[in-house]
C-alpha positions as CSV (number, residue, x, y, z in Angstrom):
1,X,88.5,92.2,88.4
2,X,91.3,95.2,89.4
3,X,90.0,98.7,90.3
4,X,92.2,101.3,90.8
5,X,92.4,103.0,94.5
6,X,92.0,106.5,93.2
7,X,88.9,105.3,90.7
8,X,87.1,105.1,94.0
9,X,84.9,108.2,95.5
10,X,82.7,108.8,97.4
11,X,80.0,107.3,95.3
12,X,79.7,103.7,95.9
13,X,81.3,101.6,93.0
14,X,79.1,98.3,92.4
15,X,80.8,95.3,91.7
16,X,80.0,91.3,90.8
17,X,82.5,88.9,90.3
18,X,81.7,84.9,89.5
19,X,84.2,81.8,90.1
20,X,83.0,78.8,89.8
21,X,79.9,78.3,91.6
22,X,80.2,81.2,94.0
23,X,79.0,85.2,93.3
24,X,80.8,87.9,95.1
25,X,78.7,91.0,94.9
26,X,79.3,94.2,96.9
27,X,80.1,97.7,97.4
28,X,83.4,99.8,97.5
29,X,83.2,103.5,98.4
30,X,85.9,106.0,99.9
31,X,85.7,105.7,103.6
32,X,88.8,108.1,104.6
33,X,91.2,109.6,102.5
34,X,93.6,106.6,103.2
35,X,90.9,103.9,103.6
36,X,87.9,102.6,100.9
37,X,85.5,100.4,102.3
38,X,84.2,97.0,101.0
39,X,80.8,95.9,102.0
40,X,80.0,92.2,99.6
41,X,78.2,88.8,100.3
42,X,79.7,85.4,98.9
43,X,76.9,83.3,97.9
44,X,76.9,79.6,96.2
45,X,78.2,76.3,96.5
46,X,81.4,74.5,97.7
47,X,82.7,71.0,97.0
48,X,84.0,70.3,100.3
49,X,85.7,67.0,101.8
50,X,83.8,65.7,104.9
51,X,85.6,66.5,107.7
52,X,84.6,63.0,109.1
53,X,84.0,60.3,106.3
54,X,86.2,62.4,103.4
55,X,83.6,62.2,101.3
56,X,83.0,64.9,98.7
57,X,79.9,67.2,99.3
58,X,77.9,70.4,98.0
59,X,78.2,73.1,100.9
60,X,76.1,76.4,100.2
61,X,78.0,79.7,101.1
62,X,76.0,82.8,102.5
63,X,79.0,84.9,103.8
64,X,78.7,88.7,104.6
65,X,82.0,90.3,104.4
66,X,83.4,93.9,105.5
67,X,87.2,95.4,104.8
68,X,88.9,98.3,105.2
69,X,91.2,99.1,102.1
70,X,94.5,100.4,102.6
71,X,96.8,101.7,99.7
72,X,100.1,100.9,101.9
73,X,100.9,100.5,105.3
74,X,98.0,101.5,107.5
75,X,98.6,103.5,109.9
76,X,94.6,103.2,111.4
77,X,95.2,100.6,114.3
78,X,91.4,101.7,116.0
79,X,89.0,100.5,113.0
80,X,87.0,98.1,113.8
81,X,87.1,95.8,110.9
82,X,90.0,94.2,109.5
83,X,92.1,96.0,106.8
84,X,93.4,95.0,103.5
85,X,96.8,96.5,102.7
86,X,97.5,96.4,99.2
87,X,101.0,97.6,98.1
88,X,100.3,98.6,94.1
89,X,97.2,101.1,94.3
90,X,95.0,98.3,92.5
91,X,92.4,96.3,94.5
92,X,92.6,92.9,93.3
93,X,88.3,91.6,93.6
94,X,89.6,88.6,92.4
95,X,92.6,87.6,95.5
96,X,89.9,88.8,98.0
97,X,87.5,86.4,96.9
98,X,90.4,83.7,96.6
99,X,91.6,84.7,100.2
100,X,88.0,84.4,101.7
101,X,87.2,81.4,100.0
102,X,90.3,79.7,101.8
103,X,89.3,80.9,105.0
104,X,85.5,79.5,104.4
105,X,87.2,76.1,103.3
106,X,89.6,76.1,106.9
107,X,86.2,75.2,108.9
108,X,85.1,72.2,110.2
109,X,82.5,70.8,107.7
110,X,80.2,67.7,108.1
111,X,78.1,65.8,104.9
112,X,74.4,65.4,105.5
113,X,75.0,62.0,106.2
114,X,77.5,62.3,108.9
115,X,75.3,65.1,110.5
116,X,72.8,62.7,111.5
């Protein structure tokens, strides 16, 4: 899912977007004149190797997420949460969820049977 930069106000702008077994669902509203904001929570399932035996396993996801987007170079180096800089003034729902999802999958993950 694309949204234009300047198809975002004031108003918050609702989104959902499903891969696979995973639903990202959020927010984007116009936080600055330069900056939107995206407030969204991953939730679903995984298939992740075991860190320790390899084997394949179901790992829920329950991840809270919060970005600053910028349309270009930002030039904002106090904000508190991490920005987004996107070069074409379209915001890509899809490549977020792609980029968080391979950050999720570079922790350490265990199978219920290595746990114990």
């Amino acid at each position: 899912m694309k949204i234009g930069f300047v198809k975002v106000g004031t108003q918050p702008i609702n989104f959902e977007i499903s891969k696979e077994k995973l639903i990202f669902s959020g927010t984007l509203v116009k936080f600055s004149r330069s900056l939107i904001e995206l407030e969204a929570k991953i939730t679903g399932s995984l298939i992740m190797p075991c860190d320790i035996c390899a084997e394949d396993f179901d790992s829920s996801v329950n991840e809270s997420v919060k970005f600053h987007i910028s349309d270009g170079i930002c030039k904002d180096g106090d904000s508190e949460y991490d920005i987004i800089e996107i070069d074409n003034s379209i915001i890509d729902l899809d490549e977020i969820l792609d980029s968080e999802v391979e950050l999720f999958k570079s922790n350490y993950f265990s199978c219920p049977e290595c746990k114990n």
